[in-house]
LOLUMGU-362589 format. One record per residue: residue in three letters; x, y, z of N, C-alpha, C in turn. Coordinates in steps of 0.02 Angstrom, whole numbers, plus 32768, in hexadecimal, padded with zeros to 4 digits. Example, Ala and Ser with C-alpha at 12.3 -4.5 7.8 and 13.67 -1.06 7.14 Angstrom:
BEGIN
ALA82947EE4818682677F1F818682947F5B8186 SER82827F90816282AC7FCB816582858002818A 
This chain:
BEGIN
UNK6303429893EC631B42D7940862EE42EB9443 UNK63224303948862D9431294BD62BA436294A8 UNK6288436094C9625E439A94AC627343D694D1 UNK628F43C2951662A34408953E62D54409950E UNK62FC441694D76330442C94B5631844589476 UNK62E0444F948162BD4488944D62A144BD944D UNK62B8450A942E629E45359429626E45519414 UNK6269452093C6623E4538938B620E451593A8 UNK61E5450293D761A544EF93E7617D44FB9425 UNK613A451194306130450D9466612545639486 UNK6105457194C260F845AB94CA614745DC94D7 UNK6145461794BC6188463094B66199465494E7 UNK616A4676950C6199468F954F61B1464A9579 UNK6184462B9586619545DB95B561E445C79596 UNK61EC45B99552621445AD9541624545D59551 UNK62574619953B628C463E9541628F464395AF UNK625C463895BE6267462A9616628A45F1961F UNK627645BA95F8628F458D962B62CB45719601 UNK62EB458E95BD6331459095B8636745CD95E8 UNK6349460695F06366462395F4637A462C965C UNK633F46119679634E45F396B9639845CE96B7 UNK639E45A496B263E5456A96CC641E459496B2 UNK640F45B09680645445EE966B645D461D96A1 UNK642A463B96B9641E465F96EF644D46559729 UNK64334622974E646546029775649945F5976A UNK64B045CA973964E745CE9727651546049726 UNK651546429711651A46799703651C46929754 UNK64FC468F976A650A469B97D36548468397EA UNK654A463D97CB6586460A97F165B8460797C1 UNK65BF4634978566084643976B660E467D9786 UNK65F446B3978265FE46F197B3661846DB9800 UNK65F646A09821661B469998506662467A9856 UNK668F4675981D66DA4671981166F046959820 UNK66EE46DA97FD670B471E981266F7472F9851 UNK66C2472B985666BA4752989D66BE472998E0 UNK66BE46EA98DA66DA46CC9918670946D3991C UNK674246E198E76786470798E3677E474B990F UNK67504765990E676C47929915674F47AD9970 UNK672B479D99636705478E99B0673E477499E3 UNK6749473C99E16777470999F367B747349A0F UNK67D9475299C86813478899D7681247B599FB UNK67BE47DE99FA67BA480E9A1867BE48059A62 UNK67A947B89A7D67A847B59ACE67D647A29AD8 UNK6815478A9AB76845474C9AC16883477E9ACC UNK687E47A49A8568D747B29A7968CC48139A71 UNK68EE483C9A5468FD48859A5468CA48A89A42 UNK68C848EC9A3F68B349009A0068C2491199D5 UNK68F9490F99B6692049169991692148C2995F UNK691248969974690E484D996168BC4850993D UNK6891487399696843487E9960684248A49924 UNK686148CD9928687548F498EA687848E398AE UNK68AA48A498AE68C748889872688D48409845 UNK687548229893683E4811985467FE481C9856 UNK67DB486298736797488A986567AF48BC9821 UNK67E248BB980D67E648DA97C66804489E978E UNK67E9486997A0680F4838977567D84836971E UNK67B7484E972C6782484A96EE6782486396AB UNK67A7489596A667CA48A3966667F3489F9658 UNK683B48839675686648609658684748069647 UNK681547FA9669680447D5965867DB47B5961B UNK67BC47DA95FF678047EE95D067B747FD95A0 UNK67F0482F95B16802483A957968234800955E UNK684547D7956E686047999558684347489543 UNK680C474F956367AE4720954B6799473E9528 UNK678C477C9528675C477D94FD6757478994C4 UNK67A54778949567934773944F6779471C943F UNK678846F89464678A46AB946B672C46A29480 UNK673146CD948D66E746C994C3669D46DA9486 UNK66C3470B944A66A44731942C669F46E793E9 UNK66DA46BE93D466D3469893B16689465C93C0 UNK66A6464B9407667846189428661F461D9410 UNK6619466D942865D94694941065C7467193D4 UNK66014681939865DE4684935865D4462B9352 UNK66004613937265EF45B2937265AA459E937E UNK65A045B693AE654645B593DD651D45C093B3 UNK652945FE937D64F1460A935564E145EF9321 UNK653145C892FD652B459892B6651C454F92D6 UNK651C4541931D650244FC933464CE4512932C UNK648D4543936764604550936D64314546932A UNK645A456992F66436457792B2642B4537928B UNK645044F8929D645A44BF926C642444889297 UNK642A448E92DA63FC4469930E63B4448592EE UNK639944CA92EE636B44C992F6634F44A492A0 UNK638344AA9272636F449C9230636644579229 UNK638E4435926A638F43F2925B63CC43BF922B UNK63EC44019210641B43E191F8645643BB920D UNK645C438092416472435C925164CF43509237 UNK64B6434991F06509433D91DB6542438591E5 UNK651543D191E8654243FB91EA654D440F9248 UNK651143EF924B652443FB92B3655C43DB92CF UNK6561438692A26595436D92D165E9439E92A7 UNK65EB43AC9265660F43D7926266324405929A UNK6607442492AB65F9447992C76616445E9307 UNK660644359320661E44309365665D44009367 UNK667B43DD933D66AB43E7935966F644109340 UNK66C8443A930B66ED446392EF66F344A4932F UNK66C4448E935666C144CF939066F344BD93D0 UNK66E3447C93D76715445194096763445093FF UNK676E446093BE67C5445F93A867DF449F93AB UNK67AA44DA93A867D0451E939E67C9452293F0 UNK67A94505943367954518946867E745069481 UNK680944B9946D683B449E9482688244CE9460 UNK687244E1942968AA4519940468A9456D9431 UNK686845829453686645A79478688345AB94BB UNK6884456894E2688F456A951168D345789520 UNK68FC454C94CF6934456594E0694345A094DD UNK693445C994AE694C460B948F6947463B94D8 UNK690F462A94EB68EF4661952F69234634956A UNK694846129577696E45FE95A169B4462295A9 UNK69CC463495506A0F464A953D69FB469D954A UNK69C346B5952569C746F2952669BE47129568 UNK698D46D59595699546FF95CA69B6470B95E9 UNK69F046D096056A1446D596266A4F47079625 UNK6A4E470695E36A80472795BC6A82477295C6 UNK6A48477F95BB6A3747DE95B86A13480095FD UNK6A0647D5962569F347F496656A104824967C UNK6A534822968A6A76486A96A16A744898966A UNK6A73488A96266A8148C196076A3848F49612 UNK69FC48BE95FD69D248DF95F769AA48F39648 UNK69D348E5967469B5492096BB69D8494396BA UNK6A0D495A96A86A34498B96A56A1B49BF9676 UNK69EB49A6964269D349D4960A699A4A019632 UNK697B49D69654694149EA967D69524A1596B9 UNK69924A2196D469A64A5D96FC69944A3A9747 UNK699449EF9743698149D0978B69BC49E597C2 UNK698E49F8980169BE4A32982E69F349E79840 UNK6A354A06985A6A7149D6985B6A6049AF989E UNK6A2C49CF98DD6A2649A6990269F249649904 UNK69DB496398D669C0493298A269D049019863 UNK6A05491698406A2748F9980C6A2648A69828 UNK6A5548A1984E6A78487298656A3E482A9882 UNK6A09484D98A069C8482698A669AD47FA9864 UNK69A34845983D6981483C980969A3480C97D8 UNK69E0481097BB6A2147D9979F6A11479097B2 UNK6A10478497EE6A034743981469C8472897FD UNK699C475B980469474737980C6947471797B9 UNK693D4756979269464748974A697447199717 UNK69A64702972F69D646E8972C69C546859723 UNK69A646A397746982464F9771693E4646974E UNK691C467E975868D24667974968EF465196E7 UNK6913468396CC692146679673693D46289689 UNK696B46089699697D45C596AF693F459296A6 UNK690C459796C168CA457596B5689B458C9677 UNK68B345AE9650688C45C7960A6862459D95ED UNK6882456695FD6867452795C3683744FF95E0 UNK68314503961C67F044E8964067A7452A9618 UNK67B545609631679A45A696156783459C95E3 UNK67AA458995A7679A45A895696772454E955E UNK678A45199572676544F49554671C44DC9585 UNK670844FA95B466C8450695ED669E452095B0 UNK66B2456695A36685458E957B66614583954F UNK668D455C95246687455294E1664B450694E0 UNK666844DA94FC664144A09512660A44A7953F UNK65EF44DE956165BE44F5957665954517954B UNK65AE453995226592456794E8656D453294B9 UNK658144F69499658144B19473652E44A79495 UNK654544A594CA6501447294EF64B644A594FF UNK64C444E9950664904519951D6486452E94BF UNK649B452494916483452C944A645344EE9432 UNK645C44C39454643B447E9446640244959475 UNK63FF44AF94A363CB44C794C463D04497950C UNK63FF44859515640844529554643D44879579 UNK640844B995A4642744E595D6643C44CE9625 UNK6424448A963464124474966D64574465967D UNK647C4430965764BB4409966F64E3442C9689 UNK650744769654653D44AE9671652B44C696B5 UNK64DA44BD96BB64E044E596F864EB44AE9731 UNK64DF4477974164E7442E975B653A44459774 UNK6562443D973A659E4435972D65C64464974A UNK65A644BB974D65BD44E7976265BF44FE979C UNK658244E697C2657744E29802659B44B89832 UNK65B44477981365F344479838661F446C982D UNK6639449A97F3667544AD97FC668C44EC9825 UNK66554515981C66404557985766474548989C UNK6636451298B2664244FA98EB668A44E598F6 UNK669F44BE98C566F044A898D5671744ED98E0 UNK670A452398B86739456098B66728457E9902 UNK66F74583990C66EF45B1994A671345879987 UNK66F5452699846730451299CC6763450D99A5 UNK677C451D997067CB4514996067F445579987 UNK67C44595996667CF45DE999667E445DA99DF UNK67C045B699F567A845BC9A4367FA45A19A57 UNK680045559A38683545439A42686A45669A44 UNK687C45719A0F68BC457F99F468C945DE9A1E UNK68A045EE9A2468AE46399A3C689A46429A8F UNK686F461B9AA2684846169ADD687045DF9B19 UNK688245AA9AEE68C1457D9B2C68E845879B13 UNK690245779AD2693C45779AB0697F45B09ACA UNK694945E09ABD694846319ACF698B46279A75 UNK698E46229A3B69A646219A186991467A9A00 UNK69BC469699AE69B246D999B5695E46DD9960 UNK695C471B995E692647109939692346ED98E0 UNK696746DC98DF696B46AE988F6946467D98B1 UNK694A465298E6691C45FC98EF68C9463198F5 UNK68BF465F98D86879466798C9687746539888 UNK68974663986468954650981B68B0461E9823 UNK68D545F2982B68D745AD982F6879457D984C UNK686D459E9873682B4577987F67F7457E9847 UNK680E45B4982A67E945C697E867DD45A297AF UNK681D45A097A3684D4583975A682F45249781 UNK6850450A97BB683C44D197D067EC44BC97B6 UNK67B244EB97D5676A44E197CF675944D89790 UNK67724522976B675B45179722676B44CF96EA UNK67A144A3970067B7446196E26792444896E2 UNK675B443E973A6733441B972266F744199713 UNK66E54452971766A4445C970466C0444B969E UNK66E1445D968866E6444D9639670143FE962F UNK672243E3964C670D4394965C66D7436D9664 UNK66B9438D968E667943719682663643919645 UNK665243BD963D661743DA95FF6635439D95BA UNK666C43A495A966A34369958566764323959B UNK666E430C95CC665A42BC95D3661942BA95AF UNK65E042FD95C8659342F895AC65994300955D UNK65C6431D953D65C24322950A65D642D994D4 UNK660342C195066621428694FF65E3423E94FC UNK65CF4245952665A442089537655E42129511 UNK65464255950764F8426E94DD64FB424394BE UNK64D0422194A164AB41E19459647E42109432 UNK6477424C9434645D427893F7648A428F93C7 UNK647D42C1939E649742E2937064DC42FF9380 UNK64E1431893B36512434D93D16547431D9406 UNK654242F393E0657B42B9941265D042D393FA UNK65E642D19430662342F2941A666142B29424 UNK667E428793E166B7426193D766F3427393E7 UNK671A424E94096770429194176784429A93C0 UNK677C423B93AA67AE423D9369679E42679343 UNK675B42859337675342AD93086742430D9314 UNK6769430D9340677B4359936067BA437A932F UNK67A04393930367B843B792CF67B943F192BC UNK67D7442A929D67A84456927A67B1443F9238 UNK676B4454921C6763444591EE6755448491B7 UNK677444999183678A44D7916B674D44F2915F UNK671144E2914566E84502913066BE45219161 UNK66A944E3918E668544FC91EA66A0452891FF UNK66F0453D920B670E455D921D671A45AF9227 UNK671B45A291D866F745ED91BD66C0460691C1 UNK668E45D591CB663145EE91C6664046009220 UNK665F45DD9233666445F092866683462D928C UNK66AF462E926966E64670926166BC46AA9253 UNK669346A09207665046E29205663D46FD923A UNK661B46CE925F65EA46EA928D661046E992D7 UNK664146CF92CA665846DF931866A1470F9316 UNK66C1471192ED66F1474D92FA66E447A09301 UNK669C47BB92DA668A480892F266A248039335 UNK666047CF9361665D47C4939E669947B893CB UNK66C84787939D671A47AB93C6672247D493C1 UNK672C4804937A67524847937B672D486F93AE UNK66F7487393B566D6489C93CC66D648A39429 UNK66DD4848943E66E6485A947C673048709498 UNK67714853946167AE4857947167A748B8947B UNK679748D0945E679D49219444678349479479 UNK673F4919948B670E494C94DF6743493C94FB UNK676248F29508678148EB953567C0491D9558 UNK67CB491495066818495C950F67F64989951B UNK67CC49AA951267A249F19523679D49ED9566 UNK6780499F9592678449A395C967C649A995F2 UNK680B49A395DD682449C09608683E49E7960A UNK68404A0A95C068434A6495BF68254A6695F9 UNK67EE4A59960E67A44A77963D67DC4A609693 UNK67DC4A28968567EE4A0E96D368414A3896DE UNK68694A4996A468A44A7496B0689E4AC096CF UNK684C4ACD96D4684B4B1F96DD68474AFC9719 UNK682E4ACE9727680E4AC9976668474AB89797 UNK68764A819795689D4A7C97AB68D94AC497B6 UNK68CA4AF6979168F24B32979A68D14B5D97DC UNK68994B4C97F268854B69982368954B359877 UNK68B64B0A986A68D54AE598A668B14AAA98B2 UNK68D24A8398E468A64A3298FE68784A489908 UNK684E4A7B993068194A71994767EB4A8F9913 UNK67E54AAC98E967D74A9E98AE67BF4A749879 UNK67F34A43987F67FD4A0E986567C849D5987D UNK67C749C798C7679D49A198FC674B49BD98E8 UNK676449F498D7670B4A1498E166F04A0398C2 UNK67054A07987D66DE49F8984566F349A79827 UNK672D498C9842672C494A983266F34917985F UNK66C849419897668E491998C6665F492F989E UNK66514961986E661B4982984C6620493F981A UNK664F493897EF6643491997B7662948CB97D2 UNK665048B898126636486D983365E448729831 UNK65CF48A7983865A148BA9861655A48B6981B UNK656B48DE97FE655448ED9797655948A19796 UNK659A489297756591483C9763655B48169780 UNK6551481397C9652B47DF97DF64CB47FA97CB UNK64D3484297D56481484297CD647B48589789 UNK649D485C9756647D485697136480481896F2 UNK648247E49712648F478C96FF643C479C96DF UNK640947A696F863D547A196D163D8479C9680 UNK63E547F0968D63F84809963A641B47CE9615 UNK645747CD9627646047A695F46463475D95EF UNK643B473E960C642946FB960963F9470295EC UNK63AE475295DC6394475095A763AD4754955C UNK63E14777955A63F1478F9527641847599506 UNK643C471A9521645446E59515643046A99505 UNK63FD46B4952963BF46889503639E469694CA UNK639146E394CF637946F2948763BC46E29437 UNK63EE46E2946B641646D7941B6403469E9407 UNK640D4661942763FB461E942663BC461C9409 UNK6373463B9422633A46389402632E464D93C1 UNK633C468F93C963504699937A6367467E9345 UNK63AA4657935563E34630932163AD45ED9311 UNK638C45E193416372459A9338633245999314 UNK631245CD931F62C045D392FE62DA45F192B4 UNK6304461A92AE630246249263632945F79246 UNK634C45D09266636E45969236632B45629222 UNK63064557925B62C045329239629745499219 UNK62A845999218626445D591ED623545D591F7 UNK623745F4924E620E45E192806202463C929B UNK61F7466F925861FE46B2924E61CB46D0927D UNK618646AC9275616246D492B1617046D292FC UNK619546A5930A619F468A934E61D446B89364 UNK61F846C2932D623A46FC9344621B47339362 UNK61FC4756932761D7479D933C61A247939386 UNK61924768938E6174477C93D161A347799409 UNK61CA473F94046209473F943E62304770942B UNK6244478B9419626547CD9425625248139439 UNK621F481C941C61E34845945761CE48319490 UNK61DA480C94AA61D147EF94D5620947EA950A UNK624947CC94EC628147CF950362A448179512 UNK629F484E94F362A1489994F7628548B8952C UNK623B489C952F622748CE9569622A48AE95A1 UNK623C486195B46247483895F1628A485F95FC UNK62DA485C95DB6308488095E662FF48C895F7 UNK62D448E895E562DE493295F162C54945963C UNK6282492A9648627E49399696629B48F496B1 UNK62B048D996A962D248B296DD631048E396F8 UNK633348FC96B5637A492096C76371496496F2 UNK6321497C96E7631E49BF970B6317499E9768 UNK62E1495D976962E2495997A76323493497C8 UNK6354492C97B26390491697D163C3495397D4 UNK63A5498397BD63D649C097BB63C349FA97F7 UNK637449EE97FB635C49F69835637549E59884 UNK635F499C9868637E497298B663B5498398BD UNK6403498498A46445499198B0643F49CF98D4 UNK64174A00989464194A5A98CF63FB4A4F9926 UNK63D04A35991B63A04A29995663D549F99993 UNK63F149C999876424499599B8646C4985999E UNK648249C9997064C149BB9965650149BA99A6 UNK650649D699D7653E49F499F4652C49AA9A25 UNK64F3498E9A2E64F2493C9A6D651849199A2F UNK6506490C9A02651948E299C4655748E499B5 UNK6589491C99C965D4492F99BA65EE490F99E6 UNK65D9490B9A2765EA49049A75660A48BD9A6F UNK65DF48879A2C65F6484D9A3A663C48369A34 UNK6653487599E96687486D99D366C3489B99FF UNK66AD48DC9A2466F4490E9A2F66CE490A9A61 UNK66E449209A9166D449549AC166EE49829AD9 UNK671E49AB9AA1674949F19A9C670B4A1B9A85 UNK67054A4A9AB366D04A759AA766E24AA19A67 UNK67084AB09A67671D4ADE9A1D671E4AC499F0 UNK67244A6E99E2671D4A5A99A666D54A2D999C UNK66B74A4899D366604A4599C966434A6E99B6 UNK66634AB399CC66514AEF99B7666A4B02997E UNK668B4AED993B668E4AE7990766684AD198E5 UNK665A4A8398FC662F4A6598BF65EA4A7198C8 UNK65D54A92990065AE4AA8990565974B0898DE UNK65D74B1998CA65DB4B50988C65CB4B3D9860 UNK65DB4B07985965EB4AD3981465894AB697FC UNK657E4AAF9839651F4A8E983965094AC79830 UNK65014AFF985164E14B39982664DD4B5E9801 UNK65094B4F97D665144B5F979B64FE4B3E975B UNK65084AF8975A64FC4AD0973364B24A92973E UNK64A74A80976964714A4D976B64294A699753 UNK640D4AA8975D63DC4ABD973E63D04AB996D9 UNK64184AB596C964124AA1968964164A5E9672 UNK64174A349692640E49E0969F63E349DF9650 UNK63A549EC964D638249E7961763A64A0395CC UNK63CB4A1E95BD64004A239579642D49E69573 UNK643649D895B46478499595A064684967958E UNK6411495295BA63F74925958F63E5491D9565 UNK63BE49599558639D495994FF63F2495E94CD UNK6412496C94D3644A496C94A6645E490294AA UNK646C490194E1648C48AE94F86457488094C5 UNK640648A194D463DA485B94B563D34870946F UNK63CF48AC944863E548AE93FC6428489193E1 UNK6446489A94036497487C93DF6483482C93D9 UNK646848229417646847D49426644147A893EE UNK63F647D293BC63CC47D5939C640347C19352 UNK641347F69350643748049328647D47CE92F4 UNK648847B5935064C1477B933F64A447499333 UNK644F473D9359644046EF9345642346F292F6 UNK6410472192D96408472D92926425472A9266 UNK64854723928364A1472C925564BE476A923F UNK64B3479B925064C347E7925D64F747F4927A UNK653547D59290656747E292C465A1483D92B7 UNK658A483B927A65BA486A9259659448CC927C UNK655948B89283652F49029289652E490492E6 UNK654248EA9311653B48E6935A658648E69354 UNK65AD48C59341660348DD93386623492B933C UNK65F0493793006609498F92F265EA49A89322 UNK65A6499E931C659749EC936B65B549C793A6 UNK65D1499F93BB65FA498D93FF664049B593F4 UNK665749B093C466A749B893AB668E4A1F93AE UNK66694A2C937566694A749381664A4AB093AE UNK661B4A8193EB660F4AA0941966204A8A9454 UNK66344A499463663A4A3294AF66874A3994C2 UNK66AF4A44948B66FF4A44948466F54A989461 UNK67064AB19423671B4AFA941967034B10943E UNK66B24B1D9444669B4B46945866AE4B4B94A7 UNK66A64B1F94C366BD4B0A950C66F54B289518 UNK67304B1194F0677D4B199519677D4B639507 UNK67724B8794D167734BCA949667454BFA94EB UNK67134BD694F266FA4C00952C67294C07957A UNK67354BD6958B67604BD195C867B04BF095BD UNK67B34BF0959368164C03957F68024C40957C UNK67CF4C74955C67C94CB7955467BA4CCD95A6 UNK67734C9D95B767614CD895FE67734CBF963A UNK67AE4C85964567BA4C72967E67F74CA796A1 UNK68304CB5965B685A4CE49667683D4D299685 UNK68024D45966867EC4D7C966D67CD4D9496B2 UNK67A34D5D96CF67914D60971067A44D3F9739 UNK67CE4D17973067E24CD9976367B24CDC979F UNK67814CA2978D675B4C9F97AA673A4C4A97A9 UNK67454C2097DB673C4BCD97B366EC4BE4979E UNK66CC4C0197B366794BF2979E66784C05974C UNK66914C149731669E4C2F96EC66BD4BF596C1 UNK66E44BD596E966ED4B8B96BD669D4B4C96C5 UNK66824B62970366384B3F970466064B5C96CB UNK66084B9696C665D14BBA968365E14B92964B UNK66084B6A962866184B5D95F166064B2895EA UNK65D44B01961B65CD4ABB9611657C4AD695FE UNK65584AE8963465084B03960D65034B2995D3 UNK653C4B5B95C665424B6E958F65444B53953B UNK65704B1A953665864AE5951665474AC2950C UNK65294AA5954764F24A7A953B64B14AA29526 UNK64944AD3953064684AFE9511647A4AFE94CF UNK64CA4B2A94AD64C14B3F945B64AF4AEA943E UNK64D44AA5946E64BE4A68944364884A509435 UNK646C4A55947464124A56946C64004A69943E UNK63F94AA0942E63CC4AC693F163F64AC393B2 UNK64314AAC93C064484A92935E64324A51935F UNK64284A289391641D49E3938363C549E3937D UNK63934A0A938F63624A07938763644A2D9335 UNK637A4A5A9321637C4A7A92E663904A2592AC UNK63BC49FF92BE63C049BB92A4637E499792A3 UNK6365498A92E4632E494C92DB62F6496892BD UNK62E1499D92AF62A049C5929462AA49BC9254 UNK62FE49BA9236630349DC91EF630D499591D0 UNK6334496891DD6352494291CC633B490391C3 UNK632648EC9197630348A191896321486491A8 UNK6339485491D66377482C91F8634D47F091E5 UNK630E47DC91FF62F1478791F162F9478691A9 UNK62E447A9916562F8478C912A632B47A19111 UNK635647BB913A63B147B2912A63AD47509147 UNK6396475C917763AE470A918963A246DD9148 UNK636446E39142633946BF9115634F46A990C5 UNK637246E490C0639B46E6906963F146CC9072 UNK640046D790B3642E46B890C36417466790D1 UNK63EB464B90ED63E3460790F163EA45EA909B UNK63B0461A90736398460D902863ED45FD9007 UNK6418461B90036463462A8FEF649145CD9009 UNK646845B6903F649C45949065647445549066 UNK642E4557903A640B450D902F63EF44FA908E UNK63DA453590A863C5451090E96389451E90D8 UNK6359453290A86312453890B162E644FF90A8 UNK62AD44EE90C1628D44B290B7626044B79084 
């Protein structure tokens, strides 16, 4: 086994650095899918086209990310069996993970295609937009199955602790999408669905080739076609720990477009403003959660070896690297947000939105993280059920319960922005009220004792 694939050894910030680096990047150059989309559109074609995919993110999320939320819980029952060493239940796990990725792709192909109009129409998307938006979405679900099986087979390989390849892999394909962009909208002059076609195109192969490394590995985690199965019992242990994490993102998700429906009720430019804000969020909180994604992985892997002290320091550790990282990127945005918008619009009014949108929200950068890296704690422990509920009862009730009462009342978009620092503050302090109270390492521990993984 090579040694860069190991967590449980070795100095632990170095470690959680130099896994959580190549995710990092990686994480830059999947962000740059969407937003070379959207960039691209913005110089090429309307704004009304710009429109349709700078708000593509929660119809998007909402339709991944119950699939997205399973994947999660896969990562953590590989992670947990790698670090134990248990060999016969790893090759299980993965390709019990590889068969639900190929059963996903379809499902997210049918449903998407299928419910796109219904569900922008739920969202109150203005009509000079619909018709954009139909197209883009339309195609990008068409390619689902590149999507759903990228993820999942990337997820496989960064649990094994081999973060390097996806990002290899992701970076050829980041590149194909952007000259596919260039092409297809730039000579082609085609309309903004061949953005999502360059999309849906890139993502094939970047999960083709994650598919060959997994294919060709001579370790533990070698992945056979013939024996790409599910297998009933893996299935379910995957199912445990990874369905909260669907329900939970499917549910923000719908919460998110309660959120993006107020927003869209205030018009395209609106819409533009804060769909360059979220481009904008996405790209500089990649930190965060490439920590918080490593720590699940670190976690899952050191207590599957019962590797208990090593946890507790990386997560103190991991906590307070996330917390000022998120304040000084919340900083920088206030400080060079409106040059930083410029790349994407250059409609002054829908700079001057998301720039409502940055002062309101980026100073609380530090709640999202400390909430993002407890959940994350939480899931690699085995905990998926207690980061489920406070997502489900504060980032969704509390959220939409807030915006449906005071958006009517003041109509005012900055009042749909209060509900995101809001949300992330009450989670903070229930999720810290969790890690103080709550024995989570010997929950793991009696859970290993129960399941014959102790040595």
């Amino acid at each position: 086994m090579r040694k860069e694939n190991v967590l449980t050894e070795g100095p632990i910030l170095k470690g959680l650095a130099l896994f959580a680096l190549p995710i990092l990047v990686g994480q830059i150059f999947q962000q740059l899918y969407n937003t070379a989309d959207a960039m691209i559109v913005g110089q090429f074609l309307s704004d009304q086209e710009y429109a349709a995919v700078s708000s593509s993110g929660s119809l998007v999320f909402l339709l991944i990310g119950f699939f997205a939320g399973i994947s999660m819980g896969a990562g953590v029952v590989i992670a947990r069996y790698f670090g134990a060493k248990d060999w016969e239940r790893l090759h299980i796990a993965i390709h019990t993970t590889v068969a639900f990725g190929l059963i996903a792709g379809v499902l997210l192909t049918v449903c998407g295609v299928w419910l796109t109009p219904q569900i922008l129409r739920l969202m109150s998307t203005p009509e000079n937009v619909m018709r954009y938006s139909v197209q883009y979405f339309r195609v990008y679900f068409a390619g689902a199955m590149g999507i759903s099986l990228y993820n999942l087979l990337r997820g496989i390989l960064q649990a094994v602790g081999d973060s390097k390849h996806p990002l290899y892999y992701l970076i050829f394909s980041s590149l194909i999408n952007i000259a596919l962009d260039l092409l297809f909208i730039g000579v082609f002059h085609w309309g903004v669905w061949s953005a999502a076609l360059a999309t849906s195109i890139s993502q094939c192969f970047s999960a083709v080739l994650c598919m060959i490394r997994l294919m060709r590995e001579r370790e533990e985690y070698r992945v056979t076609l013939r024996e790409i199965r599910l297998e009933r019992t893996m299935f379910l242990e995957v199912l445990r720990n990874g369905l909260p994490a669907g329900v939970q993102n499917s549910i923000i998700a719908f919460a998110n477009v309660v959120v993006q429906s107020n927003i869209n009720s205030f018009g395209d430019v609106a819409v533009a403003g804060c769909g360059t804000y979220s481009k904008l969020e996405g790209f500089a909180f990649l930190p965060i959660t490439c920590i918080t994604m490593a720590m699940t992985t670190f976690v899952s892997q050191n207590l599957g070896a019962l590797r208990q002290d090593r946890v507790k320091k990386a997560t103190r550790i991991g906590i307070l690297t996330a917390i000022i990282m998120a304040e000084l990127i919340g900083l920088s945005i206030l400080a060079f947000g409106p040059t930083l918008m410029r790349l994407f619009t250059d409609n002054p009014n829908s700079i001057a939105v998301g720039m409502q949108q940055v002062r309101v929200e980026v100073l609380f950068y530090f709640a999202l993280a400390f909430s993002h890296c407890i959940a994350a704690i939480l899931r690699g422990a085995g905990m998926p059920m207690a980061p489920m509920f406070v997502m489900l009862g504060v980032w969704c009730v509390l959220r939409v319960t807030y915006i449906s009462i005071m958006v009517p009342i003041f109509r005012d978009i900055r009042v749909v922005f209060t509900a995101y620092p809001l949300t992330w503050s009450v989670s903070s302090i229930i999720f810290l009220i969790i890690f103080l109270r709550v024995d989570w390492i010997n929950h793991y521990r009696h859970k290993a004792e129960r399941a014959g993984q102790t040595k």
